[in-house]
TORNU-522758 format. One record per residue (C-alpha): x, y, z; residue in one letter. Coordinates in Angstrom, 2 decimals. Layout:
N
<r><x>X</x><y>Y</y><z>Z</z><resn>A</resn></r>
...
//
This chain:
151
<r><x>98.19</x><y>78.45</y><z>110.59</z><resn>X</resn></r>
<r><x>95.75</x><y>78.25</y><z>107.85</z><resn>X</resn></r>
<r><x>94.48</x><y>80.56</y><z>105.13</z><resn>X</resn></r>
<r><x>90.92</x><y>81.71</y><z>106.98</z><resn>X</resn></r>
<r><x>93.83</x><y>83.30</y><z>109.43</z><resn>X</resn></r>
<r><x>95.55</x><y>85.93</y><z>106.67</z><resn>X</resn></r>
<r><x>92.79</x><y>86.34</y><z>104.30</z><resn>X</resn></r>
<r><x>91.91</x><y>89.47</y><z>103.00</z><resn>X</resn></r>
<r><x>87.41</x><y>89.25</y><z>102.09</z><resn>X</resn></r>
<r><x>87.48</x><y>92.76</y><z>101.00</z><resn>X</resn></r>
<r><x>88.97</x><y>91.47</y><z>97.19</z><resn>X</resn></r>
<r><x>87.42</x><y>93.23</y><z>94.42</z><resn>X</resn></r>
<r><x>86.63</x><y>91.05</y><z>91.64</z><resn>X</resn></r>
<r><x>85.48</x><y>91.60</y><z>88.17</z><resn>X</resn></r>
<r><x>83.29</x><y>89.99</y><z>85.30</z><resn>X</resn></r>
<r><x>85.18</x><y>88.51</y><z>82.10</z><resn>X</resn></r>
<r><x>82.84</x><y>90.85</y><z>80.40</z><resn>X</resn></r>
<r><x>83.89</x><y>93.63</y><z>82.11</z><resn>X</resn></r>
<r><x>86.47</x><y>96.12</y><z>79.86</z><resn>X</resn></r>
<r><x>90.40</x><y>96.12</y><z>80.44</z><resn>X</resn></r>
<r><x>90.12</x><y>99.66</y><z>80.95</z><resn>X</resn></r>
<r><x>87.61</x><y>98.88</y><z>84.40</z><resn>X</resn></r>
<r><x>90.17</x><y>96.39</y><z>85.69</z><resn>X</resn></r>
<r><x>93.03</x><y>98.79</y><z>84.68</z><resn>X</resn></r>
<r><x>91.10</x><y>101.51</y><z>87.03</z><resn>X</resn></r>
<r><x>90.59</x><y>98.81</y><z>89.72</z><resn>X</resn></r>
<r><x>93.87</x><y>97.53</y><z>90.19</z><resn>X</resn></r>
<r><x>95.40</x><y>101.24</y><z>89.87</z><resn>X</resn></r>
<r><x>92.84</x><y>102.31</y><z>93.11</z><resn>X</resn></r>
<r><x>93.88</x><y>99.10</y><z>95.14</z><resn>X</resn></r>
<r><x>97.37</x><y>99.19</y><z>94.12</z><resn>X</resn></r>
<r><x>97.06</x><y>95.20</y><z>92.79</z><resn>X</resn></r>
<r><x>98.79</x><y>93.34</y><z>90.16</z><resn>X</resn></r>
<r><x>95.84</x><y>91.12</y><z>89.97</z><resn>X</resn></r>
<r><x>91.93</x><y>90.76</y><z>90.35</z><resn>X</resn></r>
<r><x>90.28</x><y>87.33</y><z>90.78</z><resn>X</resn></r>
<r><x>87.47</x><y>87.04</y><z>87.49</z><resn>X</resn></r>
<r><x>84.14</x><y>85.89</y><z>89.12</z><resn>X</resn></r>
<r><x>80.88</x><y>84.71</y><z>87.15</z><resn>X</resn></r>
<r><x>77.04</x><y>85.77</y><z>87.96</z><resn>X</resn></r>
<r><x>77.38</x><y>83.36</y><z>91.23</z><resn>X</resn></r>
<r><x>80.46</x><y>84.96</y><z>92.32</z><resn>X</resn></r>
<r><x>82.11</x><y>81.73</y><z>91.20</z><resn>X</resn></r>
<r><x>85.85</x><y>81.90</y><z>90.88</z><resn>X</resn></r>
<r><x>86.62</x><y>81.69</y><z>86.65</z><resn>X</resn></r>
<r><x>89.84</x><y>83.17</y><z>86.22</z><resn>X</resn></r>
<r><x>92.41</x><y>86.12</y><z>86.94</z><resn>X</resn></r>
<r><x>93.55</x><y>88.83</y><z>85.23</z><resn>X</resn></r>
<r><x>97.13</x><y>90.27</y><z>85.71</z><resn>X</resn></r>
<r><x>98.92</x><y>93.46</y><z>84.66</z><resn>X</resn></r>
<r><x>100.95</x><y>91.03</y><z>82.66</z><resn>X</resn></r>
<r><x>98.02</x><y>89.72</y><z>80.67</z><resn>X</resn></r>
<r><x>96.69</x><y>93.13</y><z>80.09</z><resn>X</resn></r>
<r><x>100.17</x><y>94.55</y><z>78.52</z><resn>X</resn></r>
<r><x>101.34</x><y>91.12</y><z>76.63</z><resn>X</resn></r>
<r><x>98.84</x><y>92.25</y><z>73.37</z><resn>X</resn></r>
<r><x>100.78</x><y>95.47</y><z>73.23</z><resn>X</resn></r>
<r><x>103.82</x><y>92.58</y><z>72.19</z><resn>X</resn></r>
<r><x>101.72</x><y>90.17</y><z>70.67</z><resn>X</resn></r>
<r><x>103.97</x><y>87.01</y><z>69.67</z><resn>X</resn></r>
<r><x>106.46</x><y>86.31</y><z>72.18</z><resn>X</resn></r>
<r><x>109.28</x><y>85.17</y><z>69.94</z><resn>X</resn></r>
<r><x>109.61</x><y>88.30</y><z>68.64</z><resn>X</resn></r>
<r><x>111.62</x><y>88.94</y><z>72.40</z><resn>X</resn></r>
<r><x>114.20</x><y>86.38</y><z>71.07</z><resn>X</resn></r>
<r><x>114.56</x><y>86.82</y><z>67.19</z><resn>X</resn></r>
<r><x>114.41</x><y>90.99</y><z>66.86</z><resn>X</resn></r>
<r><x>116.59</x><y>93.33</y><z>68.96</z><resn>X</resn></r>
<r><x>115.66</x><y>96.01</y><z>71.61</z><resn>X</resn></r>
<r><x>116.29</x><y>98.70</y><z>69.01</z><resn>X</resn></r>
<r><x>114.69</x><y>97.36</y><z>66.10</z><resn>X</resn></r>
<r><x>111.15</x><y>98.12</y><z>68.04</z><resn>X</resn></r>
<r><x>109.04</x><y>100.92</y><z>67.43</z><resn>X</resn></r>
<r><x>108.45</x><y>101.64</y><z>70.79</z><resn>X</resn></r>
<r><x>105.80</x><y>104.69</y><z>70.70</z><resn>X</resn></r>
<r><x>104.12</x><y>102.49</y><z>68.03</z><resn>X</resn></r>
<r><x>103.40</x><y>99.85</y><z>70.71</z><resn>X</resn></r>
<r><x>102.31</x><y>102.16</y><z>73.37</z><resn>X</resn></r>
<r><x>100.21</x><y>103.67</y><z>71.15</z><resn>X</resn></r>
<r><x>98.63</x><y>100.07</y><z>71.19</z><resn>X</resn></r>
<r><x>97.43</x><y>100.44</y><z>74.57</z><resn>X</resn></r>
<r><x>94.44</x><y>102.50</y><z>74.19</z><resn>X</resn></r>
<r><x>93.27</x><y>99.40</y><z>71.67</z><resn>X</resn></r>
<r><x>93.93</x><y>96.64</y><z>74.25</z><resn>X</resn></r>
<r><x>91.67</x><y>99.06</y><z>76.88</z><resn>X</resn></r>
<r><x>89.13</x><y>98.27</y><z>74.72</z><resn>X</resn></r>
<r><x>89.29</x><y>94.35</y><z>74.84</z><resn>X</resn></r>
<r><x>87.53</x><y>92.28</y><z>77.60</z><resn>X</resn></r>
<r><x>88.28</x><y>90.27</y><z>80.25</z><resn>X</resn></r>
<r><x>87.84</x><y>87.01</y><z>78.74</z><resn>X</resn></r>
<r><x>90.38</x><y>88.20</y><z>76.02</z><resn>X</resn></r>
<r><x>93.49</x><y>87.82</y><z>78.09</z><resn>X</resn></r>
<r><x>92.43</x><y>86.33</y><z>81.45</z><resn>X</resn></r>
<r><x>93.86</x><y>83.03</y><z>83.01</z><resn>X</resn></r>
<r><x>91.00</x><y>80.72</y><z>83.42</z><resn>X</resn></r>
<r><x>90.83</x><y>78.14</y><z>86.20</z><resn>X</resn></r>
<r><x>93.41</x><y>79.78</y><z>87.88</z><resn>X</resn></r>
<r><x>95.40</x><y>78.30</y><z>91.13</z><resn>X</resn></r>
<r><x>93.48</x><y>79.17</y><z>94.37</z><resn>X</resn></r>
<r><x>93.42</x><y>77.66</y><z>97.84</z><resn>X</resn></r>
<r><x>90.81</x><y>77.35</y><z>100.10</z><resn>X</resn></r>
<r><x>89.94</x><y>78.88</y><z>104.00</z><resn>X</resn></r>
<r><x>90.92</x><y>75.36</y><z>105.70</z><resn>X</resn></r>
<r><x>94.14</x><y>75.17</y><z>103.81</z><resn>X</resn></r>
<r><x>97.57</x><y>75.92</y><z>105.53</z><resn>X</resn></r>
<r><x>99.09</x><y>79.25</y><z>104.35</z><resn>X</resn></r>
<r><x>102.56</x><y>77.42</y><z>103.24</z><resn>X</resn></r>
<r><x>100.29</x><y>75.61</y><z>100.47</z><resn>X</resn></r>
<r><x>99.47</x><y>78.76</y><z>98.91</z><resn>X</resn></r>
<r><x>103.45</x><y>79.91</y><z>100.03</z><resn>X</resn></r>
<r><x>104.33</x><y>76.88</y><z>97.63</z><resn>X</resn></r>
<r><x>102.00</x><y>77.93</y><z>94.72</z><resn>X</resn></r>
<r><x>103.20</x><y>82.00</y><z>95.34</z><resn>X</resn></r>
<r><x>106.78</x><y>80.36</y><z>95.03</z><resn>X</resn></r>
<r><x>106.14</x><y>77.89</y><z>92.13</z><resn>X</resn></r>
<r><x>104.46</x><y>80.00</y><z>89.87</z><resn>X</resn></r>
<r><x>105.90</x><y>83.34</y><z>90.97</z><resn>X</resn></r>
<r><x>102.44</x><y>84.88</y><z>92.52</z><resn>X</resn></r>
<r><x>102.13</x><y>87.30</y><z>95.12</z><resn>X</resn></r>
<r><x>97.99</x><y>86.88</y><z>95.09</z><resn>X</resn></r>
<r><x>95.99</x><y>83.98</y><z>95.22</z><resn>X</resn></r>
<r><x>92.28</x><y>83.75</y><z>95.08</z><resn>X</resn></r>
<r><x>90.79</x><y>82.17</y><z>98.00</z><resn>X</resn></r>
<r><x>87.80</x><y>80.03</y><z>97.68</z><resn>X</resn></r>
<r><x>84.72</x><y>78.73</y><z>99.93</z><resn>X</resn></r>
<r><x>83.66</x><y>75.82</y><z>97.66</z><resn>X</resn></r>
<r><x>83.72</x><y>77.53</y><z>94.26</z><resn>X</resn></r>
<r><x>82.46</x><y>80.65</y><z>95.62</z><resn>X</resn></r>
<r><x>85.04</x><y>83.85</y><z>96.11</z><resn>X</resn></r>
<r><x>85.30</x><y>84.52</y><z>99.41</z><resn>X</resn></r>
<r><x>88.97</x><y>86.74</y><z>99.43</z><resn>X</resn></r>
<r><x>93.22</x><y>86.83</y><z>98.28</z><resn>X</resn></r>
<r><x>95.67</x><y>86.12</y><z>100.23</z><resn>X</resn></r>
<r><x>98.97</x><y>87.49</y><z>99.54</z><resn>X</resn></r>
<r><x>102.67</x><y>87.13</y><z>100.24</z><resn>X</resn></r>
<r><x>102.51</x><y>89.83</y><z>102.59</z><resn>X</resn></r>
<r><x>99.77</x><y>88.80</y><z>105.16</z><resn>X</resn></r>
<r><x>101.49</x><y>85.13</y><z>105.06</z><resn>X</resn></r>
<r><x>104.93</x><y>86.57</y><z>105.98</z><resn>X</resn></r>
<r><x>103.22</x><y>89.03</y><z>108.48</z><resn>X</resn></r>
<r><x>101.27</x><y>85.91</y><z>110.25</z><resn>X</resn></r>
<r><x>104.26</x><y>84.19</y><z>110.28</z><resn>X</resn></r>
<r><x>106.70</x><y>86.80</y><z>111.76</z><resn>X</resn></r>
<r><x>104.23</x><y>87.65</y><z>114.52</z><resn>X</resn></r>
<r><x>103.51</x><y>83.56</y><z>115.58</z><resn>X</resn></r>
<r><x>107.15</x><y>82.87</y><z>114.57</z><resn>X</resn></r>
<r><x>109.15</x><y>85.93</y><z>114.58</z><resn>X</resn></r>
<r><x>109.86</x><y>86.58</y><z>118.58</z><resn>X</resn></r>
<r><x>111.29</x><y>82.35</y><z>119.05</z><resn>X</resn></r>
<r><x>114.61</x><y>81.68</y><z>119.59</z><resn>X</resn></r>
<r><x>115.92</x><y>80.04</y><z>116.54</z><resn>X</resn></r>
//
């Protein structure tokens, strides 16, 4: 089966120009973790997360081993998210990020979900955007080709 089979081309995608607070509103209306960054050409440039977009609110990650949980000012650092809104894309983004492309078989992007802990990878036609596909469709695909065999 390959990736042309379980893509999804409706994927909204957004401009590393664009503001935090846009892709915030985006992902909260499509109910994603993650939106594919695209340039004037609709070139694939990066992704943005959820994670990316809270991390500034906890700036330097050893902080998470040398301070406790209650040493933290923890209204202080949501108060901090209003501020990160306000930053761009290309502040916190993941440039050249994995992707896999229509002609590929769905277990290479199963391997990348599973390597580096995705659920959504950017599919590409060249360079160009064309769709995600997630962990869902793949494991949907392969229940219904799979799913009724005898094991």
């Amino acid at each position: 089966m390959l990736i042309r089979d379980v893509v999804s081309n409706d994927a909204v995608s957004v401009s590393k120009n664009d503001s935090l607070r846009k892709v915030v509103s985006q992902m909260v209306l499509t109910n994603s973790a993650s939106v594919p960054v695209v340039d004037a050409d609709k070139n694939l440039i990066g992704v943005v997360t959820i994670r990316d977009i809270m991390m500034p609110l906890y700036p330097q990650q050893g902080d998470y081993v040398h301070d406790t949980l209650a040493a933290r000012d923890f209204e202080a650092m949501e108060d901090g998210y209003a501020s990160v809104l306000q930053k761009t894309v290309a502040d916190v983004m993941t440039a050249n990020p994995v992707s896999v492309a229509l002609d590929d078989p769905i277990l290479k992007a199963l391997s990348f979900m599973g390597l580096r802990n995705l659920r959504r990878i950017p599919v590409v036609d060249g360079a160009k955007l064309v769709g995600v596909v997630t962990i869902e469709a793949i494991n949907g695909a392969m229940f219904i080709e799979h799913g009724s065999k005898k094991a």
